[in-house]
Structures are given as C-alpha cells and as structure tokens.
N, C-alpha and C positions, 0 to 999 in steps of 0.2 A: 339331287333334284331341287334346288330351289328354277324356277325357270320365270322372269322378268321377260313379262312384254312392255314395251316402250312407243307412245303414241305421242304428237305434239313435240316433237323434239326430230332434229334433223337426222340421218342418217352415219354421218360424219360424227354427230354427239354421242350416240351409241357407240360408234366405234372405239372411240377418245375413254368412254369409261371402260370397254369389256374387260381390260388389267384391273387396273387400278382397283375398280369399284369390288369384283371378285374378290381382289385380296382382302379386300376389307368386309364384304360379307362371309368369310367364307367362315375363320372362325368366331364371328358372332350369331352364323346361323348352326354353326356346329356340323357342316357338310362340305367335302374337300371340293376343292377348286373344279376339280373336271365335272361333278354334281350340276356344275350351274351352267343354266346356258339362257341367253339373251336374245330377243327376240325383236326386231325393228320392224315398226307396223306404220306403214306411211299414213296418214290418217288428215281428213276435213273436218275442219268442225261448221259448223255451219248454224244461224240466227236469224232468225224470220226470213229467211229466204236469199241471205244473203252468206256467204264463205267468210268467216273471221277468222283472228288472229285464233290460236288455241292454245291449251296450256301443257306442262309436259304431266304425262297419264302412264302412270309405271303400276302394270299389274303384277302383282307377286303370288303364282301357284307354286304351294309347298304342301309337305305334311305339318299338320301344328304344331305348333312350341309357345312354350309360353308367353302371357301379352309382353313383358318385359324381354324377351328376345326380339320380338314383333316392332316395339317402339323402339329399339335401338338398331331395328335394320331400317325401318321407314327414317328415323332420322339421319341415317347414313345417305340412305338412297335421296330423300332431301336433298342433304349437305351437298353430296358429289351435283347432282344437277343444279342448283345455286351458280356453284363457283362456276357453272357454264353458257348458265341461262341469264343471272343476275337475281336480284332479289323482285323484280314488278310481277311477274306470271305467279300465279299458286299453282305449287306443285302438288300431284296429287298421287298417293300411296295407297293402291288396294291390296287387300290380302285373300286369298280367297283359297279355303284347306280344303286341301285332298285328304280322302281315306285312302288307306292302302286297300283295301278291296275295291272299289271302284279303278285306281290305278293298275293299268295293267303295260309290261316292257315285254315285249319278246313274246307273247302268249301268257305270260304269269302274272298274277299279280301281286304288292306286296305286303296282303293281308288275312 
C-alpha cells in the first residue's frame, strides 16, 4: 500500500513512471512492488477565473514511516517527474498517513 495520485501531469507521464518509479520506491518505502499502485487524476487548475498552466501534485497515502523514509521518497518522486517535466513547474509531494484502523481491504482492517 503505498498508493500516489498524480494531478497536473499528463496521462502518458504516469504511465512512463509506473516501472521505473516503483522500483525505486519500493525498497525505500520498505513495501513490495505489487503494495503500490498509481493513481492518474486528470485535473484543472484554475486562477481568477481563468484555466492555467498547473503543476505536477503527487499525493502519497501510506501508513507512516519515518520523516527520513518520507524525504527520500518525496525526493525520489521529485527526481523521477523533473527528468519529465523539466526543472520550471514545482513539484509538489503530499504525504498524508493512514492508520491501520481506519484502513479497511476486504471487510478487515489493518489495525
């Protein structure tokens, strides 16, 4: 379970990382590859009234781990969209913890 939605970034871009980017979180988040799954959210942003350009917006729901796990997936997650996006847009990395009691698969939850 780590699970990335992805907003401000094309559809095609998501696709381009769901390898690549996996591999490389999977063990710095310490959850195997099939754990993770990606999430593409077409998304507007919009500015006094008008639709602008927007920037790429990657939410990250997990359970917690520590910040120093946390800043080395956000800089991951960065990095990977960087080398796609370019360096002008900020990227932006939320983290937002799940308890396992509130988390529920199947009827159960895992807390």
């Amino acid at each position: 379970m780590p699970h990335l939605r992805f907003r401000g970034v094309s559809r095609e871009t998501v696709k381009q990382l769901s390898k690549s980017l996996v591999d490389t979180l999977a063990p710095l988040a310490g959850s195997p590859r099939e754990h993770f799954t990606l999430e593409f959210i077409p998304a507007e942003f919009v500015h006094q009234g008008h639709v602008v350009a927007g920037y790429p917006f990657v939410e990250v729901f997990w359970f917690e781990r520590p910040l120093e796990v946390q800043d080395r997936v956000a800089a991951a997650i960065t990095e990977a969209l960087r080398a796609r996006v370019g360096d002008e847009p900020d990227v932006a990395v939320v983290f937002t913890r799940l308890e396992g009691r509130n988390y529920y698969e199947n009827g159960g939850h895992f807390g």
